[in-house]
C-alpha positions as YAML, in Angstrom:
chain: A
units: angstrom
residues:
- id: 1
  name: UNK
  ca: [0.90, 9.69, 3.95]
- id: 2
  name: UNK
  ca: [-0.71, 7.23, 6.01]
- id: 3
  name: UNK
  ca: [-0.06, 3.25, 6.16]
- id: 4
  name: UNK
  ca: [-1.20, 0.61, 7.79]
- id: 5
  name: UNK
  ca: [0.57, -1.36, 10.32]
- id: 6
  name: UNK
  ca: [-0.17, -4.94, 11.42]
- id: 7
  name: UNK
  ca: [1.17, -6.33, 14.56]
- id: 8
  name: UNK
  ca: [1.54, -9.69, 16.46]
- id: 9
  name: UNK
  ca: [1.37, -8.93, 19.98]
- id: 10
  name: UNK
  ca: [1.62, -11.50, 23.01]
- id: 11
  name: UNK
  ca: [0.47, -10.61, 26.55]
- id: 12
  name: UNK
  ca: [0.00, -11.63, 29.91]
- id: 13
  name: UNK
  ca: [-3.45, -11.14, 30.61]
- id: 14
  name: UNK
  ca: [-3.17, -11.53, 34.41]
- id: 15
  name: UNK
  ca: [-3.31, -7.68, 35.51]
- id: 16
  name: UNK
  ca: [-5.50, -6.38, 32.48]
- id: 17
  name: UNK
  ca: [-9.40, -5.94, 32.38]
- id: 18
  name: UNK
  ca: [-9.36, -7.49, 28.98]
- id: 19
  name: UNK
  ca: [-8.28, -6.18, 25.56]
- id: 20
  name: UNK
  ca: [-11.37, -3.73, 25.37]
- id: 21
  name: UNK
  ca: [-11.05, -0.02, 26.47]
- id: 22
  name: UNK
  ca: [-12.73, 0.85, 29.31]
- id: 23
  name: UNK
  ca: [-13.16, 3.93, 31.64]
- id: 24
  name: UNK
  ca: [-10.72, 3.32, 34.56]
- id: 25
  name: UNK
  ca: [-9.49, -0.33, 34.35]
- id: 26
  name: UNK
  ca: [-6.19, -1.57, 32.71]
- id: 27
  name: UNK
  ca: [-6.56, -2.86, 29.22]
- id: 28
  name: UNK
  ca: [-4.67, -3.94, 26.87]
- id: 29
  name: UNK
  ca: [-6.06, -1.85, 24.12]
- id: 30
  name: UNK
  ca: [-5.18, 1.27, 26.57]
- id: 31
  name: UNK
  ca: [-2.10, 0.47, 26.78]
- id: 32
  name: UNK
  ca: [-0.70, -0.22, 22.99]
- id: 33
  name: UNK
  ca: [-2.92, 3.22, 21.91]
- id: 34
  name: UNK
  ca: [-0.93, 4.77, 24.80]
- id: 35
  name: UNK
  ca: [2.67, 3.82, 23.51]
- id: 36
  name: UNK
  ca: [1.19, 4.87, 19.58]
- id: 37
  name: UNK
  ca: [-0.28, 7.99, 20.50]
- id: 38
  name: UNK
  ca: [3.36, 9.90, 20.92]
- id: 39
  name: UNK
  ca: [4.39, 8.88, 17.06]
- id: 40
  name: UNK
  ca: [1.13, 11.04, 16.46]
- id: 41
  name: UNK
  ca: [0.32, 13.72, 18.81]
- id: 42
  name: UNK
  ca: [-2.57, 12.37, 19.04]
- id: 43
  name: UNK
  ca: [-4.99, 9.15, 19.97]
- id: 44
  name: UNK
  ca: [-4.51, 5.79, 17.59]
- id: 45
  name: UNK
  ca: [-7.00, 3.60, 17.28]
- id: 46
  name: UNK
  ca: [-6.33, 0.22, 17.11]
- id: 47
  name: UNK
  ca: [-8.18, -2.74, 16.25]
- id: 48
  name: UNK
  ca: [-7.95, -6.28, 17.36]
- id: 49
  name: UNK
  ca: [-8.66, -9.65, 15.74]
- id: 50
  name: UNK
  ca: [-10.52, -10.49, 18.65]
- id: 51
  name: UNK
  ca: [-11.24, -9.22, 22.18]
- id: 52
  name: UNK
  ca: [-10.42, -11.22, 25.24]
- id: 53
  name: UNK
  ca: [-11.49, -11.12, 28.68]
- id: 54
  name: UNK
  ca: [-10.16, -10.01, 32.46]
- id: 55
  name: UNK
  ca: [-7.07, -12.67, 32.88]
- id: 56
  name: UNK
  ca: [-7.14, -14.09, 29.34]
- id: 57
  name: UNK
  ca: [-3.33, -14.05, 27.60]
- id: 58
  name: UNK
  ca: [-2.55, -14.28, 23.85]
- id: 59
  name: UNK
  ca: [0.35, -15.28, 22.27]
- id: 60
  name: UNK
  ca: [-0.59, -14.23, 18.84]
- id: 61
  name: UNK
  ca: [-3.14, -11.28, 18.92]
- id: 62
  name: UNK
  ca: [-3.30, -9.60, 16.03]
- id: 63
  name: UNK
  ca: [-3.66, -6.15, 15.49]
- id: 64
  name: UNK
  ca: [-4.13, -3.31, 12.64]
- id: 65
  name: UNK
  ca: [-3.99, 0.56, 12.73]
- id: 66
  name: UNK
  ca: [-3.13, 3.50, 10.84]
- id: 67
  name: UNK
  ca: [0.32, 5.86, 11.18]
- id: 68
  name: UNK
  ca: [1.46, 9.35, 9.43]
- id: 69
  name: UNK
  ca: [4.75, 8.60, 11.27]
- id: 70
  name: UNK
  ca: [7.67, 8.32, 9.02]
- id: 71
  name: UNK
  ca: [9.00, 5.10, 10.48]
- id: 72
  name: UNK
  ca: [10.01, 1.65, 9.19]
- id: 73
  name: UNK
  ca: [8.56, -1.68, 10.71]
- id: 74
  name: UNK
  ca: [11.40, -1.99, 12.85]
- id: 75
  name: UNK
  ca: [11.87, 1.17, 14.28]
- id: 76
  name: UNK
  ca: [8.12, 1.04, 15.16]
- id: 77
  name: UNK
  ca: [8.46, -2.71, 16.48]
- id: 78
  name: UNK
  ca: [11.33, -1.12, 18.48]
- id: 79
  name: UNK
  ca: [10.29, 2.16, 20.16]
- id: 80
  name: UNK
  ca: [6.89, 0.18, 21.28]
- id: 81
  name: UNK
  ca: [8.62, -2.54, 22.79]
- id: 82
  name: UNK
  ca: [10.87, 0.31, 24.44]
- id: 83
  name: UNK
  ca: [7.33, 1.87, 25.70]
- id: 84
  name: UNK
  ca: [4.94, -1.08, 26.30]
- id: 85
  name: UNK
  ca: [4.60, -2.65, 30.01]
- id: 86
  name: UNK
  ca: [7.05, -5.70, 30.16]
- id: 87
  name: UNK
  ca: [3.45, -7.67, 30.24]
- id: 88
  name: UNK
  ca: [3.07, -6.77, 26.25]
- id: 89
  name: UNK
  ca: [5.04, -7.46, 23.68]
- id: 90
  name: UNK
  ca: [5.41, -6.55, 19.89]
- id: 91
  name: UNK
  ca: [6.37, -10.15, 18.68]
- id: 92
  name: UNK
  ca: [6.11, -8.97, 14.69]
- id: 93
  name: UNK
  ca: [5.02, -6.17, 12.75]
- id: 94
  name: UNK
  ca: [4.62, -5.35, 8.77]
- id: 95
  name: UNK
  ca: [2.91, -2.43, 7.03]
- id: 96
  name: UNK
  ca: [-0.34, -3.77, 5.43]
- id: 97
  name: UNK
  ca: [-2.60, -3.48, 2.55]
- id: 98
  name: UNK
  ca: [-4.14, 0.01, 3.54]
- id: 99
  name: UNK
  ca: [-7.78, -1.87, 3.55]
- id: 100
  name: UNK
  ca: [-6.19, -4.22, 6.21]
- id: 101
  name: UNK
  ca: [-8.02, -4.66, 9.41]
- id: 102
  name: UNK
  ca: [-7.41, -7.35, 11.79]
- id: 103
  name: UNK
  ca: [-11.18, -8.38, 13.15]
- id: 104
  name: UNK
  ca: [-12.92, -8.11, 9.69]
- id: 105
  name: UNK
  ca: [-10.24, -9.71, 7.60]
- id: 106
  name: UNK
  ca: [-9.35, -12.83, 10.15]
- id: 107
  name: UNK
  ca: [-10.33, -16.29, 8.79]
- id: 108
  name: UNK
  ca: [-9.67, -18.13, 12.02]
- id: 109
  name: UNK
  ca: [-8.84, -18.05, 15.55]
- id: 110
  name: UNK
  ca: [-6.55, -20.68, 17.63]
- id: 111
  name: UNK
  ca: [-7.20, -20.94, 21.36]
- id: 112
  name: UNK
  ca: [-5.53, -22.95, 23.97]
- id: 113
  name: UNK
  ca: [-6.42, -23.75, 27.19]
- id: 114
  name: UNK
  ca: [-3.63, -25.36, 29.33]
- id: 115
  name: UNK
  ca: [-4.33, -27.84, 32.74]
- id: 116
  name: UNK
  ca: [-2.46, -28.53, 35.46]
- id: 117
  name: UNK
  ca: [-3.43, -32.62, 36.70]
- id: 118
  name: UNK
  ca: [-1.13, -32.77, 39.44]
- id: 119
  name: UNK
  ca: [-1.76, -32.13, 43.49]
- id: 120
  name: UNK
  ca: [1.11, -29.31, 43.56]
- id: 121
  name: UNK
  ca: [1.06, -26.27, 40.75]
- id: 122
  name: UNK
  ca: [4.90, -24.95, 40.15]
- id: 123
  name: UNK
  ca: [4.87, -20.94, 40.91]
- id: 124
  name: UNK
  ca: [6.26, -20.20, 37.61]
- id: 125
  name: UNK
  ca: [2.96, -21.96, 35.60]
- id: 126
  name: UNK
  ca: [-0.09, -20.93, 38.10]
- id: 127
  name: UNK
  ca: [-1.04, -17.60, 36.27]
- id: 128
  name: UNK
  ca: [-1.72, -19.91, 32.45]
- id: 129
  name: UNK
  ca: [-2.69, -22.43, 33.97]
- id: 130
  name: UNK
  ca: [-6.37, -23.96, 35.55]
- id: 131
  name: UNK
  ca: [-5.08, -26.34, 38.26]
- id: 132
  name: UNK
  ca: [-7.20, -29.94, 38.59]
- id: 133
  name: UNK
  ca: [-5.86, -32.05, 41.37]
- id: 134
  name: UNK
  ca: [-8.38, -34.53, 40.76]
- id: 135
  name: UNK
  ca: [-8.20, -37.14, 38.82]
- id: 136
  name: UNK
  ca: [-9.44, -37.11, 35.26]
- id: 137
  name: UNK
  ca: [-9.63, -39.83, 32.28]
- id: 138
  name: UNK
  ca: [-8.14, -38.40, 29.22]
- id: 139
  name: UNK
  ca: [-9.57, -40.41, 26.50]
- id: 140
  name: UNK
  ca: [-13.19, -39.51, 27.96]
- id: 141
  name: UNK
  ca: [-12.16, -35.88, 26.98]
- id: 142
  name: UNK
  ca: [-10.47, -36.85, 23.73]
- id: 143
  name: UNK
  ca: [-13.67, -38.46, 22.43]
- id: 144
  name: UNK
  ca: [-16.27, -35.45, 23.36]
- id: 145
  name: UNK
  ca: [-13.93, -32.76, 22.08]
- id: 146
  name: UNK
  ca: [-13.91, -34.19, 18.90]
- id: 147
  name: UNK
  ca: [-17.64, -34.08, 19.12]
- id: 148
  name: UNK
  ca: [-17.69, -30.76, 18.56]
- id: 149
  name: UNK
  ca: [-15.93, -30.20, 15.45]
- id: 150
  name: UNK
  ca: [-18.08, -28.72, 12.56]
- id: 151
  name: UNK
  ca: [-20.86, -26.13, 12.16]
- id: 152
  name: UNK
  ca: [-23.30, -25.98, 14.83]
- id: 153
  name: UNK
  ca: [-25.45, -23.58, 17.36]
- id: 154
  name: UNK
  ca: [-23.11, -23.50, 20.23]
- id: 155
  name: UNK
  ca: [-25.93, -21.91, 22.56]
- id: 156
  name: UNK
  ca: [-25.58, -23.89, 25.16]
- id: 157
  name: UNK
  ca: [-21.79, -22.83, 25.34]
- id: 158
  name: UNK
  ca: [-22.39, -19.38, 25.16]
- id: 159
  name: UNK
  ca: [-22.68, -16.91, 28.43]
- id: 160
  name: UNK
  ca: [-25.70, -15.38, 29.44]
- id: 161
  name: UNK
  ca: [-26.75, -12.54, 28.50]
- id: 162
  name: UNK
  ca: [-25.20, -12.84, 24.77]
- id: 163
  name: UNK
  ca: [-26.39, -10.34, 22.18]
- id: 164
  name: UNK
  ca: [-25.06, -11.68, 18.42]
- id: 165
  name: UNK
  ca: [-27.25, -12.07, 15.82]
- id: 166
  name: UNK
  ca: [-26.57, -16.44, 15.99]
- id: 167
  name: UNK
  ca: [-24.89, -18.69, 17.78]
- id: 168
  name: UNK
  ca: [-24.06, -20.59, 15.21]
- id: 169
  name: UNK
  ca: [-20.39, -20.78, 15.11]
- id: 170
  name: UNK
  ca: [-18.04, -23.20, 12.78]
- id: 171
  name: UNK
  ca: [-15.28, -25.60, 14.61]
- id: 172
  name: UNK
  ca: [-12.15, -26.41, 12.03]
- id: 173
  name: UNK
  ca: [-9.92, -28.68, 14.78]
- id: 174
  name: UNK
  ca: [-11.07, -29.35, 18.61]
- id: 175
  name: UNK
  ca: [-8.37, -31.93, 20.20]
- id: 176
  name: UNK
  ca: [-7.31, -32.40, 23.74]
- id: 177
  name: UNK
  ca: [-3.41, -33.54, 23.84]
- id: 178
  name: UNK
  ca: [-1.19, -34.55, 27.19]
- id: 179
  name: UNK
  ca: [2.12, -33.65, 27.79]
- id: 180
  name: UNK
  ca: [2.57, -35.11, 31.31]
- id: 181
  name: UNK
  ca: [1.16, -33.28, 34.17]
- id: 182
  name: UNK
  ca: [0.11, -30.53, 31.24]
- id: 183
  name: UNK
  ca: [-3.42, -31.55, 29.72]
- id: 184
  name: UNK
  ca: [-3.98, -28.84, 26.63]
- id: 185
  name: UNK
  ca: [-6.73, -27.98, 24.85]
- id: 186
  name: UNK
  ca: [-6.86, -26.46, 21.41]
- id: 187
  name: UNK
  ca: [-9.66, -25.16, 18.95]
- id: 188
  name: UNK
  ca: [-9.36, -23.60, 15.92]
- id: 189
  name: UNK
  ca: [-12.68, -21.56, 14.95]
- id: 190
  name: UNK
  ca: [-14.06, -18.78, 12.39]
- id: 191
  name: UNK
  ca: [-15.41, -17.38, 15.43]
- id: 192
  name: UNK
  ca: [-16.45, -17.61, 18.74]
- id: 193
  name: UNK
  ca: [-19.13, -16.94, 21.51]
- id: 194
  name: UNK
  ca: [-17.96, -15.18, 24.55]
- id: 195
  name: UNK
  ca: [-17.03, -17.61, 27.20]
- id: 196
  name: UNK
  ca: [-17.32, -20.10, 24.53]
- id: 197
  name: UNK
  ca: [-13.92, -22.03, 24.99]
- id: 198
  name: UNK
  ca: [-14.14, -21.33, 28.46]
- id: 199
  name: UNK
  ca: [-17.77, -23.06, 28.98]
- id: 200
  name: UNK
  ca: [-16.17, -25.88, 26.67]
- id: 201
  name: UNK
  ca: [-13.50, -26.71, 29.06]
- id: 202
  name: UNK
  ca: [-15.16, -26.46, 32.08]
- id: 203
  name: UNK
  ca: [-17.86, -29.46, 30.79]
- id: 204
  name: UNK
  ca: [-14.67, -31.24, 29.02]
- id: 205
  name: UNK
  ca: [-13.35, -30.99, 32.40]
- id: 206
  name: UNK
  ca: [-16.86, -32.47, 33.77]
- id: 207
  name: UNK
  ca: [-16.65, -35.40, 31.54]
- id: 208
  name: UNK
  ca: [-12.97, -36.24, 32.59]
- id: 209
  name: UNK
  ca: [-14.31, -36.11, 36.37]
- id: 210
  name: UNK
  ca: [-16.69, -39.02, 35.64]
- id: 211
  name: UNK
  ca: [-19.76, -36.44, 35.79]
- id: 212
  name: UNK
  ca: [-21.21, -37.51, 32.54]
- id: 213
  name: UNK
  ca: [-19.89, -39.70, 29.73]
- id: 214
  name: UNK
  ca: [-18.19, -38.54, 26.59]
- id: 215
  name: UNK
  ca: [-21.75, -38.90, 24.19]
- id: 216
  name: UNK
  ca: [-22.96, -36.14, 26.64]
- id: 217
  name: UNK
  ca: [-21.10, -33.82, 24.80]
- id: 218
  name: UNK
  ca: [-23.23, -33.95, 22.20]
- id: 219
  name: UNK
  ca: [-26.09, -33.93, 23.90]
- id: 220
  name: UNK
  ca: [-25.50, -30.91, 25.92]
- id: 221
  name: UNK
  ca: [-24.58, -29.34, 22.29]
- id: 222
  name: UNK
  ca: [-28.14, -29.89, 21.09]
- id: 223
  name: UNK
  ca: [-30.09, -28.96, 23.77]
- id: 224
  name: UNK
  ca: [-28.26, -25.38, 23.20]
- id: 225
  name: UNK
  ca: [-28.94, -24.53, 26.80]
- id: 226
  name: UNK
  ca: [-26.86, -23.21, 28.51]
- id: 227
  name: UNK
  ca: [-27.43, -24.59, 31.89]
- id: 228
  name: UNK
  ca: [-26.68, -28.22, 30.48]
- id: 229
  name: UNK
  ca: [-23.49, -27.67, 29.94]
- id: 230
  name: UNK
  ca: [-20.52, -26.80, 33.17]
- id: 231
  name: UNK
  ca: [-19.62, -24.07, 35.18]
- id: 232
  name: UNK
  ca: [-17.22, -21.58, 33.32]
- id: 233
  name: UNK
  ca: [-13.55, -22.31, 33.75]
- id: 234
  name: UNK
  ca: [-11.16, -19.78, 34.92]
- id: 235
  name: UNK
  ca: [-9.83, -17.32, 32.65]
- id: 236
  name: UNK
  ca: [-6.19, -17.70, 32.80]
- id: 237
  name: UNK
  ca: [-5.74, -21.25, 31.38]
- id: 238
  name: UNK
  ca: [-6.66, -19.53, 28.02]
- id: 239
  name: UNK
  ca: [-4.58, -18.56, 25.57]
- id: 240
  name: UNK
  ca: [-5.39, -16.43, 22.16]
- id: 241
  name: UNK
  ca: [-2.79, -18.19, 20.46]
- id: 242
  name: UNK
  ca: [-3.14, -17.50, 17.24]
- id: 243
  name: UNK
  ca: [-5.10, -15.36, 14.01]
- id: 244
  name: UNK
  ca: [-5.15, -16.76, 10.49]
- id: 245
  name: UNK
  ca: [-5.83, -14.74, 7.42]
...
């Protein structure tokens, strides 16, 4: 009889093309249906609460699928963590309501993006982190991040070429918090625009940098253009961290 298994898997997105299958590039998605497909004999599909780019890591992706396999949650949550490439983990896993499925069900998503302020990066933090040895004023950045909590058309944060139906998009929590030489940024969202926290950052950034003042924010968010707004930061500062339900 089938079931349906959700996991919570963390990865580091530095040597994957993304979550997304794709024809010849590394993805996360390839690998986890690669590790699943022995229990079956055959392909398992598996769907994601959200798909993130080349270089982007999570720490709480969330995924759903079905199984015939006779095995319990923790001989599953074993044998893939036995299988998977030591950059993906199988943090939890449960059997789900058999209508489960991890994209359509999610209420919310949590991303971080982490900064290093400091001349020098330490080796052990340069892949999840963007590195800014300039100066930049925190409060500045406090202020227009807050800005953009609520519902609003986040066009002008979106990257070209985007295809959804709107770009309306609804912000729970947007906050920018120090931890010395560690500036992260976290925003909690029903959904999100690709390169939307990414095009975020890089004008947050901006506005620490003295390029425009914090009320720009808001500006930039009505115009809903996106060449108001920054350049796109780098991809592996950002973290899926994690899915609500």
């Amino acid at each position: 009889m089938s079931r349906t298994f959700k996991l919570t898997l963390a990865y580091d997105g530095t040597d994957f093309a993304g979550w997304q299958l794709q024809a010849t590039d590394r993805t996360v998605q390839a690998v986890v249906e690669d590790a699943l497909a022995p229990f079956e004999g055959r392909r398992v599909v598996v769907t994601a609460a959200g798909r993130t780019d080349a270089g982007v890591h999570a720490h709480g992706q969330v995924v759903s699928f079905a199984l015939d396999a006779a095995l319990s949650v923790e001989q599953l949550q074993t044998a893939l963590n036995a299988t998977l490439p030591r950059d993906v983990r199988v943090m939890a896993a449960e059997q789900a309501a058999p209508t489960f499925n991890a994209r359509f069900d999610a209420k919310h998503k949590t991303y971080r993006y982490s900064i290093f302020c400091n001349d020098v990066v330490p080796p052990l933090e340069r892949r999840q982190v963007w590195h800014v040895p300039t100066p930049l004023v925190a409060g500045a950045m406090q202020d227009a991040a807050r800005m953009l909590i609520g519902t609003y058309d986040f066009a002008a944060f979106q990257a070209a070429g985007g295809d959804v139906v709107t770009s309306v998009r609804e912000v729970l929590d947007s906050r920018l918090t120090v931890h010395g030489e560690t500036w992260v940024y976290e925003i909690t969202g029903s959904g999100f625009l690709r390169h939307m926290v990414r095009n975020i950052i890089g004008t947050l950034v901006d506005i620490g940098r003295g390029r425009w003042p914090a009320e720009e924010m808001r500006a930039i968010l009505e115009s809903r253009h996106r060449s108001r707004a920054a350049a796109t930061a780098p991809p592996h500062g950002l973290t899926l961290w994690r899915v609500g339900y």
